[in-house]
C-alpha positions in Angstrom: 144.7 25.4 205.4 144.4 25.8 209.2 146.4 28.6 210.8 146.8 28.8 214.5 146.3 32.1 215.5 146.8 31.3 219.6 150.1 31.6 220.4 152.4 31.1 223.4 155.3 33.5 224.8 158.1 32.3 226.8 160.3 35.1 228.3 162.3 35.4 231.7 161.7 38.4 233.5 164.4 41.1 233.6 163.7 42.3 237.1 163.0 39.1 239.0 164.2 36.3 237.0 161.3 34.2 236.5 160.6 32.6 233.4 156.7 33.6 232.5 154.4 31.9 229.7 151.8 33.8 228.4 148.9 33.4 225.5 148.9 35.6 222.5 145.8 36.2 220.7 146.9 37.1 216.9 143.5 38.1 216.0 143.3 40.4 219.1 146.6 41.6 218.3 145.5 42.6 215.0 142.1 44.6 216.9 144.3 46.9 219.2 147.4 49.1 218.6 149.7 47.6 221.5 149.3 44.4 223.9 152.1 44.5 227.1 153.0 41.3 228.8 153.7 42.0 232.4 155.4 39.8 235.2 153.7 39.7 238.8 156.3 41.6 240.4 155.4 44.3 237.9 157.9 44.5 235.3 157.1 45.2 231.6 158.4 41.7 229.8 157.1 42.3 226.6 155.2 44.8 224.4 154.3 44.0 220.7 153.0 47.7 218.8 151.0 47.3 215.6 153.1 49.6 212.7 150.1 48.9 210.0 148.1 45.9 209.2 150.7 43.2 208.8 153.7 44.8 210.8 154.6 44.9 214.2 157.6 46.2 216.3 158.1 44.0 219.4 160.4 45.2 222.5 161.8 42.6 225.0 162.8 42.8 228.4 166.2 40.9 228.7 167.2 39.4 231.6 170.6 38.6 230.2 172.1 41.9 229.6 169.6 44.1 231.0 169.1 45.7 228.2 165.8 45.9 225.4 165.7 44.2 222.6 163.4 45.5 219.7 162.6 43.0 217.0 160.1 44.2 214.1 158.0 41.6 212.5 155.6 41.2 210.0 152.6 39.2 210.1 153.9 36.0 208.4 156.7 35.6 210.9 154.3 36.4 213.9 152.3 33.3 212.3 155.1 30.8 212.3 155.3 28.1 214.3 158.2 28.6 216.5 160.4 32.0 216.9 163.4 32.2 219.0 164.8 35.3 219.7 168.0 36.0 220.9 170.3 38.5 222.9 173.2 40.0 221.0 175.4 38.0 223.1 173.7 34.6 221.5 171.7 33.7 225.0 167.8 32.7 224.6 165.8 35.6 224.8 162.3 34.8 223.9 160.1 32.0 222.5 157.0 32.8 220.4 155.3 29.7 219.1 153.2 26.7 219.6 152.1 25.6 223.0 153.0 22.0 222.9 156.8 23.1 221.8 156.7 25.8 224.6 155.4 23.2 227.1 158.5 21.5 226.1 160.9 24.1 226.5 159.3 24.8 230.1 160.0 20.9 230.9 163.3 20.9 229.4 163.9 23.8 231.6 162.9 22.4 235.0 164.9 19.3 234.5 168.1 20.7 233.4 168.0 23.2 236.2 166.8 20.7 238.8 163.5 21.1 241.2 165.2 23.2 244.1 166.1 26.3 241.7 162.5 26.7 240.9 162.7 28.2 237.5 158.8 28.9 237.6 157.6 29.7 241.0 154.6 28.3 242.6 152.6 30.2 245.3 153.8 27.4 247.6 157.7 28.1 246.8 157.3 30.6 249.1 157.2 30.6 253.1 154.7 33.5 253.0 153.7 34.4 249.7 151.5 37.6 250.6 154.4 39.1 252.4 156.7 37.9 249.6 154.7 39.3 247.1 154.3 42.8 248.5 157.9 42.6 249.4 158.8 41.9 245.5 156.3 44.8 244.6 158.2 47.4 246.5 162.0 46.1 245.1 160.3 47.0 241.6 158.9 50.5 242.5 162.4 51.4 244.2 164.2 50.3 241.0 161.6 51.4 238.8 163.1 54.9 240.7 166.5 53.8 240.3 166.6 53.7 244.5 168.5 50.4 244.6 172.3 51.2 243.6 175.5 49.8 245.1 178.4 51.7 247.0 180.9 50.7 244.2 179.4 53.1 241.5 178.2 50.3 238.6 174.8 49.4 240.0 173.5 46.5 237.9 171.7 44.7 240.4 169.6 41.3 240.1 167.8 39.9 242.3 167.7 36.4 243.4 164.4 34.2 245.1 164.3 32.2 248.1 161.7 30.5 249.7 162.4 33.0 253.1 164.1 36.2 251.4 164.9 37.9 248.3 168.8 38.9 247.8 169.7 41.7 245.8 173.4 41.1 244.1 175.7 43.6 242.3 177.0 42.2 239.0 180.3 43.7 239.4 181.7 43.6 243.0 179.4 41.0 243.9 177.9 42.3 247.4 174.7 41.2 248.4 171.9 42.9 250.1 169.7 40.0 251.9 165.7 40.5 252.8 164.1 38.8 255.0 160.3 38.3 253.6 158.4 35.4 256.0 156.5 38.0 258.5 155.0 41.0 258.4 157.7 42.8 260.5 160.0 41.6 257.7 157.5 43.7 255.4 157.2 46.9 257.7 160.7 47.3 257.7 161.4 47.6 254.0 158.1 49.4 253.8 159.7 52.3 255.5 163.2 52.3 253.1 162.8 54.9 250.8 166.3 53.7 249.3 168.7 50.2 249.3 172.5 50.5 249.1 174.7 47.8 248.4 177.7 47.9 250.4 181.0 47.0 248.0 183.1 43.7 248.1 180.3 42.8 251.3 177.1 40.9 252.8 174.1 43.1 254.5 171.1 42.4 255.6 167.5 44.0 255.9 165.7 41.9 258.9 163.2 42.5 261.6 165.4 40.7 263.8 169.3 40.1 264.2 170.9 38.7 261.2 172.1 35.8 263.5 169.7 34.8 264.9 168.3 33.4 261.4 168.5 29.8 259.9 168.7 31.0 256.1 167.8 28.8 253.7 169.7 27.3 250.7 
């Protein structure tokens, strides 16, 4: 019998929102006490520990609550051909399986969300992509320090991805913190914040130049 020990990993990132496919090795698995899973903007998605030969404890990053998941499986069940895992309040949380039923999930996904949300970002989504990229790099190490809050006390903040900006939203007063990220005056500016504040129940903006003066994007 022929088991497929190359799997794939479908997870959406907590921080950033991007849904990421990776390739698990099984056997590799098996050769080293922990494998992490990482999204480009730096954020841990998904670590799978080895307990002893045939178990492993898994903990997911959920972008849904914003909480971690851990999930403890043995080897049979890391074998089988599809797993979804799920968030406690029943969203999808993570797919572990075959590639050609990940592949469909991914497709599934673009076409039920349409092209312009861009549930997997290209290099090319993006107006500058090396200013964007350094500009998502310092979000994470500011939250990473818990340096992003909002004024109204109950910072859990997401963040949102534009081809020009990223946008930073409080999930319970609903401000939003806009950032420019196209030039490198854009970058230089949020460079120098050592901390972001949301401002409650309102719209602010971190920008080289005046926040009218720009044609943003929907």
């Amino acid at each position: 019998m022929f088991i497929n020990g190359c799997k794939t990993i479908l997870i959406r990132c907590r921080f950033c929102g991007r849904l990421r496919k990776y390739e698990l090795n099984v056997f590799k698995l098996m050769e080293n006490n922990k494998i992490e899973y990482k999204c480009k903007c730096g954020e841990t998605n998904i670590a799978i520990k080895k307990i002893n030969g045939r178990s492993f404890k898994v903990e997911m990053n959920c972008f849904s609550c914003g909480g971690k998941h851990v999930f403890r499986l043995n080897l049979r069940e890391v074998l089988k051909e599809n797993n979804m895992f799920y968030c406690f309040y029943g969203t999808e949380l993570c797919f572990i399986g075959t590639e050609k039923k990940g592949n469909q999930i991914l497709l599934e996904t673009q076409i039920s969300i349409g092209k312009s949300e861009n549930a997997i970002y290209g290099d090319d989504y993006f107006n500058n992509f090396k200013v964007f990229g350094k500009a998502l790099k310092q979000l994470y190490l500011l939250n990473s320090k818990q340096k992003i809050n909002c004024d109204c006390g109950k910072s859990e903040i997401h963040i949102q991805l534009f081809p020009d900006r990223l946008e930073l939203r409080c999930a319970h007063c609903h401000s939003v913190k806009i950032i420019f990220a196209e030039t490198e005056e854009d970058l230089s500016i949020l460079m120098k914040k050592d901390k972001i504040s949301l401002k409650e129940h309102n719209i602010s903006c971190i920008d080289s130049i005046n926040e009218e003066n720009r044609d943003i994007k929907e």
